[in-house]
C-alpha distance (Angstrom), angle and dihedral (degrees) to the residues before:
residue distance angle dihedral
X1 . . .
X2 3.75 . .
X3 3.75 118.7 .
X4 4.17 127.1 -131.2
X5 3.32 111.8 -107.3
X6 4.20 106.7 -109.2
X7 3.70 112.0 -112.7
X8 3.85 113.7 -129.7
X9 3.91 107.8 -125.9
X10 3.87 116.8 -116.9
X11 3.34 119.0 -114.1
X12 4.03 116.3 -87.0
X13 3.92 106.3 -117.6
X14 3.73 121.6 -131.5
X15 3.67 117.3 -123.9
X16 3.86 124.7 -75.0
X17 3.71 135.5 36.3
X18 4.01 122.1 0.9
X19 3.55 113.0 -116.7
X20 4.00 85.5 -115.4
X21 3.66 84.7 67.7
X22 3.43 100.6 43.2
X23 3.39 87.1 52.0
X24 3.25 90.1 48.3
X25 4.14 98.8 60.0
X26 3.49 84.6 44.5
X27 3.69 97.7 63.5
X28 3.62 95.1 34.2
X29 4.12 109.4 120.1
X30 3.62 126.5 -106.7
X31 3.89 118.4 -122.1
X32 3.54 113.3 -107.4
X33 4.13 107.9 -109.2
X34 3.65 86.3 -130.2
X35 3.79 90.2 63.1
X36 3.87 89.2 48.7
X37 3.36 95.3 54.0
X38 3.57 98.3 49.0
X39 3.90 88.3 50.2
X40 3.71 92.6 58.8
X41 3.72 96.9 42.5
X42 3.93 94.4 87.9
X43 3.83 90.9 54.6
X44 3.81 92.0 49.3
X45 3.60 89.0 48.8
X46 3.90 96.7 45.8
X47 3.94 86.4 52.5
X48 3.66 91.9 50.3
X49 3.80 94.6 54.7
X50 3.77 85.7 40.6
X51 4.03 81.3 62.4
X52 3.71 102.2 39.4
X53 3.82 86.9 49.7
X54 4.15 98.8 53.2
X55 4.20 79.7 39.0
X56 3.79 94.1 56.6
X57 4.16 93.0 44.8
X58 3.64 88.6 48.2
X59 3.94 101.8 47.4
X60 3.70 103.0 6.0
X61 4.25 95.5 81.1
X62 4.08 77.6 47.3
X63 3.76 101.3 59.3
X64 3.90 95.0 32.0
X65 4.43 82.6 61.1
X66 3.72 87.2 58.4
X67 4.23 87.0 65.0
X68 3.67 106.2 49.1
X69 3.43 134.3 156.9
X70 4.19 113.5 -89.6
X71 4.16 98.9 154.8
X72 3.14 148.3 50.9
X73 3.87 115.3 -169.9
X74 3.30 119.2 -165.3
X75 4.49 118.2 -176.4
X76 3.81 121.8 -179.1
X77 3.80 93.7 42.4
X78 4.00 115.5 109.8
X79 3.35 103.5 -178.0
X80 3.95 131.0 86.9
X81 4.23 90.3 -155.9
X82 4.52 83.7 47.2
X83 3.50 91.2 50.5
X84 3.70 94.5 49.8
X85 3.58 97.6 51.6
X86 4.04 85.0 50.1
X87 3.48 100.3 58.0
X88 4.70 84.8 39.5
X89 3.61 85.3 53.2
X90 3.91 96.2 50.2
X91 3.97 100.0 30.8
X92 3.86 95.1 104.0
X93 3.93 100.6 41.8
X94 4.23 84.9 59.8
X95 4.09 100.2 33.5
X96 3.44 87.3 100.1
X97 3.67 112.5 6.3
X98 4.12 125.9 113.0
X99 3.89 136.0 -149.5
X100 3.65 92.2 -80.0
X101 3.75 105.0 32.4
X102 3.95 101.2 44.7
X103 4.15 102.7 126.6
X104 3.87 97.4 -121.5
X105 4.38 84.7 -173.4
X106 3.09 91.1 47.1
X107 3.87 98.1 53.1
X108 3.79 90.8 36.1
X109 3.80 90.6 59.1
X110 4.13 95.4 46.7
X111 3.20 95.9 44.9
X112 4.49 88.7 49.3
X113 3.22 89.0 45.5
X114 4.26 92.0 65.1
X115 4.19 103.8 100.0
X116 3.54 96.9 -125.7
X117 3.91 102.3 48.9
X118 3.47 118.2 93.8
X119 3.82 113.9 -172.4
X120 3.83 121.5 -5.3
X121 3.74 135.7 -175.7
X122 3.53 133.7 -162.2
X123 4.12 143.1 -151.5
X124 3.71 143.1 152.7
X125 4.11 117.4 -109.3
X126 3.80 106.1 -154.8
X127 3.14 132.5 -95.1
X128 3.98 101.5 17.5
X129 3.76 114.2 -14.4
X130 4.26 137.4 100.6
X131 3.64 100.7 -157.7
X132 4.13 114.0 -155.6
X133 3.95 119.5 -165.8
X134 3.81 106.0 -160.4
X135 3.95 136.1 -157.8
X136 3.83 113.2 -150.9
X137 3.80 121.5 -141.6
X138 3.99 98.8 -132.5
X139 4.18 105.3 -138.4
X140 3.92 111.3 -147.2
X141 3.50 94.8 -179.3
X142 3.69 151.6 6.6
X143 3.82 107.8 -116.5
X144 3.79 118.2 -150.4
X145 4.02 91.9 -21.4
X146 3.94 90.4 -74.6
X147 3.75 111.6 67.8
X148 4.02 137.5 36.4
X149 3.26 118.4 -140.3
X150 3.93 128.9 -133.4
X151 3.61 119.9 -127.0
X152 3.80 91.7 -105.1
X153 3.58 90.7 54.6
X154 3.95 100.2 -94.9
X155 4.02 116.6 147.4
X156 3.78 115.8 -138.2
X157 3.99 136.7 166.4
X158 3.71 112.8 -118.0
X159 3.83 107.7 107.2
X160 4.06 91.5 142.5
X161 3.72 90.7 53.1
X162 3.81 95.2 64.1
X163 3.32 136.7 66.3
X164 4.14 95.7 -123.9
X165 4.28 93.3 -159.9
X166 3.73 101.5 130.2
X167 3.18 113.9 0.6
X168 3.78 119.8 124.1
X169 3.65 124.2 -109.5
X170 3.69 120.5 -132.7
X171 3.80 129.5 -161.7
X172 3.44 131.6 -179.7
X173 4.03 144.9 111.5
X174 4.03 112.9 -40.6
X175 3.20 103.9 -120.9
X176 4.00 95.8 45.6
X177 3.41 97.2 66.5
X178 4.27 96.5 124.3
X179 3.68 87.9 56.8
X180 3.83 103.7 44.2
X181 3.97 77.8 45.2
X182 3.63 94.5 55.2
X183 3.70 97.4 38.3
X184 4.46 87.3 56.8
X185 3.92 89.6 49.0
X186 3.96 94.6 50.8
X187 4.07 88.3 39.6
X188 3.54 94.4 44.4
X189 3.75 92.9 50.8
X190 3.65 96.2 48.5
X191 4.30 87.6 45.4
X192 3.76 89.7 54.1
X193 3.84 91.6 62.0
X194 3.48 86.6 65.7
X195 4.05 99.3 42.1
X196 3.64 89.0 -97.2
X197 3.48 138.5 135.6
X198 4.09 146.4 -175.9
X199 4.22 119.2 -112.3
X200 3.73 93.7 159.3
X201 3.66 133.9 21.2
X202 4.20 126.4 175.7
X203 3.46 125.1 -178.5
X204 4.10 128.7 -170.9
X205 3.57 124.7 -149.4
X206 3.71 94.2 -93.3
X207 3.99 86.3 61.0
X208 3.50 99.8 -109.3
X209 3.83 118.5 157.7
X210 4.29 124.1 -141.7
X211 3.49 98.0 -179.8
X212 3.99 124.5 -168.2
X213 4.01 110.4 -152.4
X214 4.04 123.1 -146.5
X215 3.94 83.7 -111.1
X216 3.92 85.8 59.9
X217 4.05 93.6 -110.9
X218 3.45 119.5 143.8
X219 3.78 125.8 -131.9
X220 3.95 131.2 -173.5
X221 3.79 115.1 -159.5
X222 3.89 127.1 176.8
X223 3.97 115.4 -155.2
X224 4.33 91.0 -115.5
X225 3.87 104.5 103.5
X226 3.58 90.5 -25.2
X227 3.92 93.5 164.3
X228 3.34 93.7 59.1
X229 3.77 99.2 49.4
X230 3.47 89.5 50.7
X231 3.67 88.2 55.5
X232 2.98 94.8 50.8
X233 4.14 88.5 53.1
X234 3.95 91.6 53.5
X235 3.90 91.0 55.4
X236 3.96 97.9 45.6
X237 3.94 84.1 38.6
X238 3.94 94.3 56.2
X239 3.63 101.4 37.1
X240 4.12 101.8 43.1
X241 3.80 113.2 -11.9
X242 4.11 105.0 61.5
X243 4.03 80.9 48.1
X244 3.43 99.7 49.7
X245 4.21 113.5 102.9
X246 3.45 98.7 -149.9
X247 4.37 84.3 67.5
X248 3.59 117.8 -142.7
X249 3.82 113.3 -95.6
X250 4.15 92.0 -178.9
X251 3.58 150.0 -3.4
X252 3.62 138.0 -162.5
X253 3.51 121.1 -157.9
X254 3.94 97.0 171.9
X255 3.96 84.7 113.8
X256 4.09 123.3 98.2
X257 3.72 95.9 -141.3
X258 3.79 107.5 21.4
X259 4.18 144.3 6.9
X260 3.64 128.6 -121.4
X261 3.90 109.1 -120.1
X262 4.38 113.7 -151.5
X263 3.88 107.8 -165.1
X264 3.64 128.0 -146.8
X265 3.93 91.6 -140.5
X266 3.22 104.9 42.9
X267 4.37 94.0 179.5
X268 3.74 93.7 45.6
């Protein structure tokens, strides 16, 4: 009977790594330093804004102090009394505000919010100014002793801000102000043909017009066809009455066919 062939026993193996393994750290590739670099570049940058950050809350309060604001500069306004309630209005938005930290909104929305400015803008003018560009409103007339009022008809407070000399004074019921206001345009149109104009000009409820003249006439107006009455005024005014010596003191055109003439001198 044939024998098995006796198997030679491996080697026993020290401790540690098998030579495969060894072998296999030895032959294991090296990363390219390209690669490496690129790996660490995100730390290196996240350090470096760490840096610039602490940096800019150290110094950054310290160089923004060296720009602060010294002006306000205000165009478009005409008046000494406007301009001081501009730069009143605006003083504590800019106390302490720089170049860069100046609150435009905030400015834009004070100075808006004054009743007679009409459009505004607003900008910064390096190194130390806040530079306003202002719309007026243009008054036409002092309504009831309390108000101006715009050219397009809009009531607004600012009777201490305007110089009052020659403007018009309109009275009439509160809440009729766009008719008395389009009754004074249409009269004062129709006056000015004749070289003259409106000082004074009171209307009652039922719209009727007494009317005192620059030349210190009075007129009387009711609201029926009072266009062509007034017409009819300016005619008789420029062919006879403005030449007439005894001077015309006040007329009443609240007739359909004819006006009622008051002279000053009544014996001339």
């Amino acid at each position: 009977m044939a024998r098995a062939p006796r198997r030679t026993p491996e080697p026993r193996r020290g401790r540690g790594a098998s030579p495969r393994a060894t072998r296999a750290r030895r032959q294991a590739p090296k990363v390219p330093l390209r690669q490496r670099l690129a790996a660490a570049v995100p730390g290196v940058l996240a350090s470096l804004v760490a840096v610039v950050l602490v940096a800019g809350v150290i110094w950054l309060p310290r160089v923004l102090d060296q720009y602060p604001i010294r002006k306000v500069g205000v165009d478009g306004v005409t008046d000494v009394r406007r301009q001081q309630q501009v730069q009143t209005a605006l003083a504590a938005l800019v106390r302490d505000a720089n170049y860069f930290s100046a609150p435009l909104e905030d400015i834009y929305q004070r100075a808006a919010g004054l009743s007679w400015v009409s459009d505004v803008s607003v900008r910064r003018q390096w190194p130390d100014t806040v530079k306003l560009t202002i719309t007026e409103r243009e008054p036409v007339a002092v309504w009831n002793e309390s108000v101006l009022v715009s050219r397009n008809g809009e009531p607004f407070q600012a009777l201490k801000q305007y110089d009052l000399t020659g403007l018009p004074r309109l009275n009439g019921p509160e809440q009729r102000l766009e008719a008395v206001m389009g009754f004074y345009h249409s009269m004062s149109k129709l006056l000015r043909e004749v070289g003259l104009g409106i000082e004074r000009m009171e209307v009652n409820a039922r719209l009727t017009a007494r009317l005192t003249l620059d030349n210190q006439m009075q007129v009387v107006v009711d609201r029926e066809n009072y266009v062509g009455k007034l017409r009819r005024f300016t005619r008789l005014y420029r062919g006879v009455l403005s030449t007439d010596s005894r001077g015309v003191a006040r007329v009443d055109l609240r007739y359909a066919d004819g006006i009622a003439v008051t002279w000053r001198d009544q014996k001339a």
